[in-house]
Structure formats: structure tokens, C-alpha cells
C-alpha positions as a Markdown table, in Angstrom:
| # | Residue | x | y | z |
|---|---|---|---|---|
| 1 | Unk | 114.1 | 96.6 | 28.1 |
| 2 | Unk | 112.4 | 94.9 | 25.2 |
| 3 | Unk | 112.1 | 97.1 | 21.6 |
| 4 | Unk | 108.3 | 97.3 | 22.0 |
| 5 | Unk | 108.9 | 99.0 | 25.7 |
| 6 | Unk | 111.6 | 101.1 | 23.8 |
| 7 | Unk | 108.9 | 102.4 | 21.4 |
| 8 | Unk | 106.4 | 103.1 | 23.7 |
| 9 | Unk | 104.8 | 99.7 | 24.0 |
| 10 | Unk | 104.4 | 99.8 | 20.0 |
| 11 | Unk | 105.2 | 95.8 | 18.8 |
| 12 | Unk | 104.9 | 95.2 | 15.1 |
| 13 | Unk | 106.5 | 91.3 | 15.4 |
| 14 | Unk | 110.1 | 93.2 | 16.3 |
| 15 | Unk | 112.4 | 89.5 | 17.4 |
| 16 | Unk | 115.7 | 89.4 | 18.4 |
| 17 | Unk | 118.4 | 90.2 | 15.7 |
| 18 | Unk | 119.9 | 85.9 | 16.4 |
| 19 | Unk | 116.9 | 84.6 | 14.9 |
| 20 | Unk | 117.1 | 86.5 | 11.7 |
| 21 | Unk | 118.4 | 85.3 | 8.2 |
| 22 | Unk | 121.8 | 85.2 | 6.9 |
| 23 | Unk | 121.4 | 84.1 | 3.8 |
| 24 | Unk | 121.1 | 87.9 | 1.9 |
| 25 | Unk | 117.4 | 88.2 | 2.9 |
| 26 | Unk | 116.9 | 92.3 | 3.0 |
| 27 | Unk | 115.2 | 92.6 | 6.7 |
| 28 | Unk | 114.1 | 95.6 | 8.0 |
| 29 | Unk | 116.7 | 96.1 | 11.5 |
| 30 | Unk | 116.6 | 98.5 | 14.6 |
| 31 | Unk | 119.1 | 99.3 | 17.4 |
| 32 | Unk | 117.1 | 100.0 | 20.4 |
| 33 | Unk | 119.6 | 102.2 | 21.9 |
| 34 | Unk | 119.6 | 104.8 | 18.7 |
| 35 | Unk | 116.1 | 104.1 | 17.9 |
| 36 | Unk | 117.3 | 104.3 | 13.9 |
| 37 | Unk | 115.6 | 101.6 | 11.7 |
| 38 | Unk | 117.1 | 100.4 | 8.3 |
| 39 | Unk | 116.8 | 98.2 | 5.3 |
| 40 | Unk | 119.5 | 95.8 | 5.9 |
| 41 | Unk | 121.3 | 92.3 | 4.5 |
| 42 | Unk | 123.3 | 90.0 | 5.9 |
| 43 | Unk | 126.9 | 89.8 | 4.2 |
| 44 | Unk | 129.9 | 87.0 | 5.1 |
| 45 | Unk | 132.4 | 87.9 | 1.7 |
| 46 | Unk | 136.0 | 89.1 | 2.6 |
| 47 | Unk | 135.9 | 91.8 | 5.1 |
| 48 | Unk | 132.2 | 92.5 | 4.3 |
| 49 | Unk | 130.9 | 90.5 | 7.8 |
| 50 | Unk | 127.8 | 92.3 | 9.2 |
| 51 | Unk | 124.7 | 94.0 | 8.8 |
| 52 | Unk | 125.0 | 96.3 | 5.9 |
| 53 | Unk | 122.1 | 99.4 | 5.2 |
| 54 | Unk | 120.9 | 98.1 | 2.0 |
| 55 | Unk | 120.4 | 102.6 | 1.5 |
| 56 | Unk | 123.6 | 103.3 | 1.5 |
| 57 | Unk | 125.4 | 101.6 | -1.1 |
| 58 | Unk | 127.4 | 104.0 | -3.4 |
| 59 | Unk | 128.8 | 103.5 | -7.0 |
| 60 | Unk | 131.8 | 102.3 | -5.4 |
| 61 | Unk | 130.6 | 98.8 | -3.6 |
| 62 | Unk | 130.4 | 100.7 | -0.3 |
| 63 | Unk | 127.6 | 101.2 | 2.3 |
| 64 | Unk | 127.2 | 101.4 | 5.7 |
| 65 | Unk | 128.0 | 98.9 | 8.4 |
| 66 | Unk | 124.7 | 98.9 | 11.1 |
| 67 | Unk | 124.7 | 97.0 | 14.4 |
| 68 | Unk | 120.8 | 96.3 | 14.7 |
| 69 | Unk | 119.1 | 94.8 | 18.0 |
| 70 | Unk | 115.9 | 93.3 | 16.4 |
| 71 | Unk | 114.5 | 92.9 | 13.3 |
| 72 | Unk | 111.5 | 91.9 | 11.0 |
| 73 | Unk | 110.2 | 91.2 | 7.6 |
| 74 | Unk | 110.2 | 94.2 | 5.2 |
| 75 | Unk | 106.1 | 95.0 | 4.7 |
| 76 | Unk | 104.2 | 94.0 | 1.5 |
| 77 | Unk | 104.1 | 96.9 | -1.1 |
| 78 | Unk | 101.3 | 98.8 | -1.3 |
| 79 | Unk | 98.7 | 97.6 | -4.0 |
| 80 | Unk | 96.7 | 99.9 | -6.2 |
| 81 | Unk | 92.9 | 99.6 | -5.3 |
């Protein structure tokens, strides 16, 4: 099943998560089995290997580990008119 099938035909450039950037790019990523879409960067320091939700990191140096299927370019910001 591809991720537009899995959101009801709805593609906004969603590509495989082995084409995207590993070089601390923040990329917006999606599992297609949970549906749940985050903010996320690539990290390779120490123990710190993975996708890691940008959201969740606490005082501490710690955040959430995510295991995203797909991903794209975070959106432009809004611009005031």
C-alpha cells in the first residue's frame, strides 16, 4: 500500500523514508501503519541513531525515537498579506 492509498488517495510529494536526508535536515515523517506524522531529524552521535521527534526534546537532551515510512519537506511559513 503506498502512503497516499493509506490517506485516502491524499499525495502531498510523501517519498520513501531511504531517499531522505541525513545530514540534520528537520523533515516532516509519517509511519503509515500509525498514521502519526512528526517533525523529525536525522541523528548518527553515540547511541542517538535514528529518527528523533524534533517536539519532544526535554531540558534533559531527550526526545523521542520515531520509525517513519515516508517523508517530505517541512512547508514554507505562512507570510503576512
Amino acid at each position: 500500500m503506498s502512503f497516499a492509498d493509506c490517506w485516502g488517495g491524499f499525495d502531498m510529494g510523501w517519498q520513501p523514508i531511504e531517499s531522505a536526508p541525513k545530514d540534520g535536515t528537520e523533515i516532516l515523517g509519517a509511519n503509515i501503519s500509525s498514521g502519526a506524522i512528526y517533525t523529525v531529524m536525522w541523528l548518527d552521535e553515540g547511541e542517538s541513531i535514528g529518527w528523533w521527534d524534533i517536539a519532544s526534546w526535554d531540558d534533559y537532551g531527550r526526545a523521542t525515537l520515531f520509525s517513519p515510512t515516508h517523508w517530505m519537506q517541512l512547508p514554507n511559513p505562512p507570510v503576512q498579506s
